[in-house]
LUMFILUM-178161 format. One record per atom (N, C-alpha, C, O): residue number from 0; residue in three letters; atom name; x, y, z. Coordinates in steps of 0.1 Angstrom, whole numbers, padded with zeros to 4 digits. Example, Ala and Ser with C-alpha at 12.3 -4.5 7.8 and 13.67 -1.06 7.14 Angstrom:
BEGIN
<0, 'ALA', 'N', <0132, -0057, 0078>>
<0, 'ALA', 'CA', <0123, -0045, 0078>>
<0, 'ALA', 'C', <0132, -0033, 0078>>
<0, 'ALA', 'O', <0142, -0033, 0085>>
<1, 'SER', 'N', <0128, -0022, 0071>>
<1, 'SER', 'CA', <0137, -0011, 0071>>
<1, 'SER', 'C', <0129, 0000, 0079>>
<1, 'SER', 'O', <0134, 0011, 0080>>
END
This chain:
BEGIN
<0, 'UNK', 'N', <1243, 0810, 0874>>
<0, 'UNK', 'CA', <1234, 0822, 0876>>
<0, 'UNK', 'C', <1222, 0817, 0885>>
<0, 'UNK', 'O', <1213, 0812, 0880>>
<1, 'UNK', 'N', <1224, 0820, 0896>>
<1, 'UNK', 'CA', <1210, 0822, 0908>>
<1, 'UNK', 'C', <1200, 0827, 0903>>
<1, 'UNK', 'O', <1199, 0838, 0899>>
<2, 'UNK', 'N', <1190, 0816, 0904>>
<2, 'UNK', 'CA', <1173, 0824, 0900>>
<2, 'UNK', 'C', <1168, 0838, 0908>>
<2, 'UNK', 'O', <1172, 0841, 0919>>
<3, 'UNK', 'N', <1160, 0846, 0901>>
<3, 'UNK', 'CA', <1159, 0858, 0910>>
<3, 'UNK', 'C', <1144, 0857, 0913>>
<3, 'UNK', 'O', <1135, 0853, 0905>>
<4, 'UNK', 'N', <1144, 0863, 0930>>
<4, 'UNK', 'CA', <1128, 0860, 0934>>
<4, 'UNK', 'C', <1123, 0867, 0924>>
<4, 'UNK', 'O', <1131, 0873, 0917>>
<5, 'UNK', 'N', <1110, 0868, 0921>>
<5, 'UNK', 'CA', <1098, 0877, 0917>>
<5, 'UNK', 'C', <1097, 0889, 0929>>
<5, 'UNK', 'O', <1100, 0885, 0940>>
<6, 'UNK', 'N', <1093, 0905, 0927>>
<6, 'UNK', 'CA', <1088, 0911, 0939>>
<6, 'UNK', 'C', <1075, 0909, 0933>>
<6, 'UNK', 'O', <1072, 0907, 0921>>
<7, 'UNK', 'N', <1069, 0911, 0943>>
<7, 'UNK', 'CA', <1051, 0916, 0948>>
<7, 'UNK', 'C', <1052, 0925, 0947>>
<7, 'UNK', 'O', <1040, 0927, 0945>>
<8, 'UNK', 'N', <1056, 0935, 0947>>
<8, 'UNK', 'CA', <1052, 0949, 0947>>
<8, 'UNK', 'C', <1052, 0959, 0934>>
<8, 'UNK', 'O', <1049, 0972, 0934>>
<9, 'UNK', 'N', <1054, 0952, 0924>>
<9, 'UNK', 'CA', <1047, 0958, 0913>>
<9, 'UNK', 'C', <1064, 0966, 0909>>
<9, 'UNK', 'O', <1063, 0975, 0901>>
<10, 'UNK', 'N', <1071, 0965, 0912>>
<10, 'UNK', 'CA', <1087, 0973, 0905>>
<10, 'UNK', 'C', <1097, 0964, 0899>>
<10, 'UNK', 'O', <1109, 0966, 0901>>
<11, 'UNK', 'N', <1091, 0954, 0892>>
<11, 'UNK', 'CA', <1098, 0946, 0882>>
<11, 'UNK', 'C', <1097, 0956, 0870>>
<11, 'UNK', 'O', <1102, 0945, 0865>>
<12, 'UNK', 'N', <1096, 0963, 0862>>
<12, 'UNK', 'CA', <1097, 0972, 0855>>
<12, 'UNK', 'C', <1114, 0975, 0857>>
<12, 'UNK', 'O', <1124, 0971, 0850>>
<13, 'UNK', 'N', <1113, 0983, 0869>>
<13, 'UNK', 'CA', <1125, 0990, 0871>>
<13, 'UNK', 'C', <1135, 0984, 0876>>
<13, 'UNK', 'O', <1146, 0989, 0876>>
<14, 'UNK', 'N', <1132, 0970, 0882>>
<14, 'UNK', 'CA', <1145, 0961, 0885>>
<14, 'UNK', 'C', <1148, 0958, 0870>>
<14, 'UNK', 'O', <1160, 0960, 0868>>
<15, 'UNK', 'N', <1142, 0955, 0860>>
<15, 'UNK', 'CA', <1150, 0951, 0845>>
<15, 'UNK', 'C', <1154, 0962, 0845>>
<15, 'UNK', 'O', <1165, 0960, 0841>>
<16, 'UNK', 'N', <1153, 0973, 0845>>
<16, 'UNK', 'CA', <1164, 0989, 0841>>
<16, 'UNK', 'C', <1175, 0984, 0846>>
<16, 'UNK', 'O', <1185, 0980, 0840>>
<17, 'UNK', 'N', <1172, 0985, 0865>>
<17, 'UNK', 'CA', <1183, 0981, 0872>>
<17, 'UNK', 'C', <1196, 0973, 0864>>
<17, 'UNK', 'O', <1207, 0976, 0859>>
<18, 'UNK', 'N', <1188, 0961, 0865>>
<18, 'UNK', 'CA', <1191, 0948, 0862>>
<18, 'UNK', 'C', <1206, 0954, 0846>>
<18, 'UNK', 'O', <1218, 0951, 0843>>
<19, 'UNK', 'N', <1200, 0959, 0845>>
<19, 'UNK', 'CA', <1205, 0960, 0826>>
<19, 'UNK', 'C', <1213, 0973, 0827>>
<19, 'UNK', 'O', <1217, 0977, 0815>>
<20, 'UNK', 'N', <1217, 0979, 0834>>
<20, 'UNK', 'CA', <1224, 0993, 0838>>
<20, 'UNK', 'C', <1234, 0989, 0846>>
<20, 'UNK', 'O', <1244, 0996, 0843>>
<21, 'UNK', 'N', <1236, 0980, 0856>>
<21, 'UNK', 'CA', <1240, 0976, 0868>>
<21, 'UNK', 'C', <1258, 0974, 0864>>
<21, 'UNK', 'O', <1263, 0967, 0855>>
<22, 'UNK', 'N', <1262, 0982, 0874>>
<22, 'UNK', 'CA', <1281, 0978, 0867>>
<22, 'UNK', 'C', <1281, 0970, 0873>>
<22, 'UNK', 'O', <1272, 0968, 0881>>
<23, 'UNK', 'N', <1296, 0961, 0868>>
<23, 'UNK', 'CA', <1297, 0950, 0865>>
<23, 'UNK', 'C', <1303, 0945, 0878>>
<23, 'UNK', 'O', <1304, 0933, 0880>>
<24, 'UNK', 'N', <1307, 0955, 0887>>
<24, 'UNK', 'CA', <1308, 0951, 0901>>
<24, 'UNK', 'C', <1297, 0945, 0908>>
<24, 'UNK', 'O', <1298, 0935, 0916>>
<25, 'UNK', 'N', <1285, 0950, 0905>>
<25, 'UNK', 'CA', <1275, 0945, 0912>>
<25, 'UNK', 'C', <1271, 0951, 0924>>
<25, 'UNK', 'O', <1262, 0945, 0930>>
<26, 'UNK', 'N', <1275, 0962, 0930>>
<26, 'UNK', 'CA', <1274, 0970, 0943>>
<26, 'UNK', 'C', <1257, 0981, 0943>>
<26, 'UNK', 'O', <1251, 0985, 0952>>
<27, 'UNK', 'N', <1256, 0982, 0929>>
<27, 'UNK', 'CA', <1243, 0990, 0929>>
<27, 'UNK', 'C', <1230, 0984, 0930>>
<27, 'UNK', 'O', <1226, 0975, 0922>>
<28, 'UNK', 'N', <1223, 0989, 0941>>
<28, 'UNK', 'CA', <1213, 0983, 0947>>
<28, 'UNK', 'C', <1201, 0994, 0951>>
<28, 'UNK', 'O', <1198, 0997, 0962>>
<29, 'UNK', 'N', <1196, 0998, 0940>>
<29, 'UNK', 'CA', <1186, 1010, 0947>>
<29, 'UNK', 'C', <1178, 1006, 0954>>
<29, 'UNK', 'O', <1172, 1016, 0958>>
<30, 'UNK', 'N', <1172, 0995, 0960>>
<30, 'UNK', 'CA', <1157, 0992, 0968>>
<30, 'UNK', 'C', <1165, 0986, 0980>>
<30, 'UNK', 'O', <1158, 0986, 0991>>
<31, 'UNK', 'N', <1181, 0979, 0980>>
<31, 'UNK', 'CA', <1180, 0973, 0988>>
<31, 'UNK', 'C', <1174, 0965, 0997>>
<31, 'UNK', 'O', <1170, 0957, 0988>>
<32, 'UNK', 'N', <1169, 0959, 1009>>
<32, 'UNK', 'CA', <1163, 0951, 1013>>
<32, 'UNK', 'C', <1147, 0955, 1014>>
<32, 'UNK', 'O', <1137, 0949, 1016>>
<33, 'UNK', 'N', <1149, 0965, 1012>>
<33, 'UNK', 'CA', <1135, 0973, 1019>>
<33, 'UNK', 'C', <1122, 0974, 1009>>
<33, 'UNK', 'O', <1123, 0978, 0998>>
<34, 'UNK', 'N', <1110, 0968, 1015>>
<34, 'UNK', 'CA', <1098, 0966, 1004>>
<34, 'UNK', 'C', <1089, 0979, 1005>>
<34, 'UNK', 'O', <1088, 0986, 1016>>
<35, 'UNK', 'N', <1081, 0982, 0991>>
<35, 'UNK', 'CA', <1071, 0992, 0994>>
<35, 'UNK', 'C', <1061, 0981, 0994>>
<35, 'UNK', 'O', <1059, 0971, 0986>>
<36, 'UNK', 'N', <1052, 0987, 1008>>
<36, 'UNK', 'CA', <1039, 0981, 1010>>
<36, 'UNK', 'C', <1032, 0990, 1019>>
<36, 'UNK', 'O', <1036, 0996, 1029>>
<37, 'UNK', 'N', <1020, 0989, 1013>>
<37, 'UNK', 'CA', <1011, 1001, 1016>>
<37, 'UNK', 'C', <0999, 0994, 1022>>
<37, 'UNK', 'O', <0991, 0989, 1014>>
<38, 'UNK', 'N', <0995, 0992, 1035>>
<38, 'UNK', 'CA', <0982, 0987, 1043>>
<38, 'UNK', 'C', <0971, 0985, 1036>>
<38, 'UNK', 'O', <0965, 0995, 1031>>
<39, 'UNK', 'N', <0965, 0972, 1035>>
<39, 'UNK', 'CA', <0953, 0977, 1031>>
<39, 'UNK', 'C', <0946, 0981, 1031>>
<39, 'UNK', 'O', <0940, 0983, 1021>>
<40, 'UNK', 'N', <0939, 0985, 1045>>
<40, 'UNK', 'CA', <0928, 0997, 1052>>
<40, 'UNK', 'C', <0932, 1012, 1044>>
<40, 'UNK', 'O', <0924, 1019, 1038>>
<41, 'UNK', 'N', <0950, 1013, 1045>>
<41, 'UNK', 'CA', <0953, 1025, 1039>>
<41, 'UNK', 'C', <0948, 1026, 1023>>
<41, 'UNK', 'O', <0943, 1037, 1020>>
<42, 'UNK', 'N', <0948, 1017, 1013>>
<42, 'UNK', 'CA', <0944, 1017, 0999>>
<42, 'UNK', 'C', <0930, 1020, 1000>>
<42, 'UNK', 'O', <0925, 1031, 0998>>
<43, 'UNK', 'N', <0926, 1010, 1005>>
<43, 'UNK', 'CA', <0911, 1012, 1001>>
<43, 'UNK', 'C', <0903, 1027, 1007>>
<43, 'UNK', 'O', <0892, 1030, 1003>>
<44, 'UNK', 'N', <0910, 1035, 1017>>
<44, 'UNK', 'CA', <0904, 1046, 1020>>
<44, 'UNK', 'C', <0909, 1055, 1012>>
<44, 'UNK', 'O', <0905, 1066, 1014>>
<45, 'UNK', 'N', <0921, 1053, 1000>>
<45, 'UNK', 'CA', <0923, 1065, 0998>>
<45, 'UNK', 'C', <0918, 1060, 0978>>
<45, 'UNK', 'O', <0919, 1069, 0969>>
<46, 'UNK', 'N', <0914, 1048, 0974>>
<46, 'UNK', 'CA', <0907, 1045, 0965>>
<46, 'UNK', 'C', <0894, 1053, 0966>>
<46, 'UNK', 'O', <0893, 1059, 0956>>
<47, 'UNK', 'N', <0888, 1054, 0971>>
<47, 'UNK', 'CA', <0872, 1057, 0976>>
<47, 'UNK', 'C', <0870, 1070, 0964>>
<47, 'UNK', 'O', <0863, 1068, 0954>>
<48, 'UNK', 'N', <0877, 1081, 0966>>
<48, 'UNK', 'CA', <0872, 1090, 0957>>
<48, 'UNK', 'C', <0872, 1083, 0940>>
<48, 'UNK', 'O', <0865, 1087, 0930>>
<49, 'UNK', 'N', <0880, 1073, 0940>>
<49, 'UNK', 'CA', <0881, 1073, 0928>>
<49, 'UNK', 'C', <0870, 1058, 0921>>
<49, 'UNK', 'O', <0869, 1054, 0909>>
<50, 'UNK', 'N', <0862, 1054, 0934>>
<50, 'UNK', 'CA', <0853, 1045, 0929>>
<50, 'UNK', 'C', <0841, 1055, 0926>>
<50, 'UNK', 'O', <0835, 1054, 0915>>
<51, 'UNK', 'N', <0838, 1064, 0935>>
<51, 'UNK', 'CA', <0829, 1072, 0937>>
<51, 'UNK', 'C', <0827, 1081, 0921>>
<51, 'UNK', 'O', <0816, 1083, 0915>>
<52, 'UNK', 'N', <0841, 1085, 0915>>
<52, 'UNK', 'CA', <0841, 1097, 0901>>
<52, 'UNK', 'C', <0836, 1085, 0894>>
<52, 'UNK', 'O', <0826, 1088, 0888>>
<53, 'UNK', 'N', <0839, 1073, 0893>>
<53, 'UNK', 'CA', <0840, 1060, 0883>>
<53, 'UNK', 'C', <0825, 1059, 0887>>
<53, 'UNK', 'O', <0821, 1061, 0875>>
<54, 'UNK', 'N', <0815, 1058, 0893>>
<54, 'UNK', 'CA', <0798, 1057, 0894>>
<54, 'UNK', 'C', <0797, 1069, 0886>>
<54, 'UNK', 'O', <0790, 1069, 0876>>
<55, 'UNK', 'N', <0805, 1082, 0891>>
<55, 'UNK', 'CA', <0792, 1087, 0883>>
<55, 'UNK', 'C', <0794, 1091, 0870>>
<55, 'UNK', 'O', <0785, 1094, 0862>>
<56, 'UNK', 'N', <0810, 1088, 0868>>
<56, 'UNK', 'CA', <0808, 1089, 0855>>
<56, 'UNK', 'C', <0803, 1075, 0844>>
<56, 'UNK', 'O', <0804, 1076, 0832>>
<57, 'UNK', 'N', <0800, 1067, 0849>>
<57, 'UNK', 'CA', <0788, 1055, 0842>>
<57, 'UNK', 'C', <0779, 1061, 0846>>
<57, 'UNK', 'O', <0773, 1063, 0836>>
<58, 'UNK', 'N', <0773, 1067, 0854>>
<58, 'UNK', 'CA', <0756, 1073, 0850>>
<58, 'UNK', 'C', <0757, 1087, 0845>>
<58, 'UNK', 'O', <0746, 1093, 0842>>
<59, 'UNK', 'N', <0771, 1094, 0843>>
<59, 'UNK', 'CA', <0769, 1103, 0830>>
<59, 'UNK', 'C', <0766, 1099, 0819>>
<59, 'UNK', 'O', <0755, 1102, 0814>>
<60, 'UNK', 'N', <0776, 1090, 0812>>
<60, 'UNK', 'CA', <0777, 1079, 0801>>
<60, 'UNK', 'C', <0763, 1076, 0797>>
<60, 'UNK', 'O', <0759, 1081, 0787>>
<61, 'UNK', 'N', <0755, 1068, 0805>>
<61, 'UNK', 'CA', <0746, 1066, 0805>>
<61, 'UNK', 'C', <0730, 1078, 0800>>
<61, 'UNK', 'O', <0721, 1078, 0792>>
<62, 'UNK', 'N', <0735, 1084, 0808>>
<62, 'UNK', 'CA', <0723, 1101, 0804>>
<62, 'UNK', 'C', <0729, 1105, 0787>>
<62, 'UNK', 'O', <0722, 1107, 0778>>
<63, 'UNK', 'N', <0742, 1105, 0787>>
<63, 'UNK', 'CA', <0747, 1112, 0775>>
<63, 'UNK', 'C', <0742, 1100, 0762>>
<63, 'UNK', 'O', <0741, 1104, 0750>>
<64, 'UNK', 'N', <0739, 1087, 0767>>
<64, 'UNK', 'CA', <0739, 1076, 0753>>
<64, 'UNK', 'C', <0725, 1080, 0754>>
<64, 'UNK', 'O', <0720, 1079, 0743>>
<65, 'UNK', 'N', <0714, 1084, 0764>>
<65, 'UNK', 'CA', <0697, 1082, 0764>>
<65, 'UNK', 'C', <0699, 1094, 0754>>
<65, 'UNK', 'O', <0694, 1092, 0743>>
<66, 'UNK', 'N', <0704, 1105, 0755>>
<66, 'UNK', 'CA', <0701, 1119, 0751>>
<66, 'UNK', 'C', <0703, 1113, 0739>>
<66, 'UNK', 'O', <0693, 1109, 0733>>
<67, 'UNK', 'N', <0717, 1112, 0732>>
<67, 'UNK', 'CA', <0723, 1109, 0721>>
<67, 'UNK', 'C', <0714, 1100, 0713>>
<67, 'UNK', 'O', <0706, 1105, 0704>>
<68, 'UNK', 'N', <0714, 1091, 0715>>
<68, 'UNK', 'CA', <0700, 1080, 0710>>
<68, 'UNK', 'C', <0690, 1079, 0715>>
<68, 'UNK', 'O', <0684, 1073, 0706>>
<69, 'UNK', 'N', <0682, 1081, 0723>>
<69, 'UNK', 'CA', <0671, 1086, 0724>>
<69, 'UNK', 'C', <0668, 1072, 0730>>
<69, 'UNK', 'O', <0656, 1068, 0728>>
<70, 'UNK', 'N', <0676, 1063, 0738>>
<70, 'UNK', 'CA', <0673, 1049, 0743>>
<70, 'UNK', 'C', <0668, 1052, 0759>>
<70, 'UNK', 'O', <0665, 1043, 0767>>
END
């Protein structure tokens, strides 16, 4: 049995489905050669709203613990 690479791409989850469903021929290959990879410029611009809700909801948190306890 041939060692199997690791992916980078975060779908080792679904290769063990694969992996463990796969008839016994061996012909089933949902990803084939083809990788998902998403730019980095592309992540981090579409991250942005979501660092943005994460500030303010720590300086909600924050108002709600002064109110609450009176800190």
């Amino acid at each position: 049995m041939a060692p199997k690479e690791t992916e980078t791409c975060g779908r080792c989850a679904m290769s063990s489905v694969v992996d463990t469903t796969e008839s016994d021929d061996g012909d089933r290959d949902p990803y084939g050669d083809a990788r998902i990879e998403v730019p980095e410029d592309e992540m981090r611009r579409v991250a942005v709203p979501q660092i943005l809700l994460g500030r303010v909801k720590g300086k909600l948190d924050e108002v709600a613990t002064r109110l609450t306890y009176g800190r």
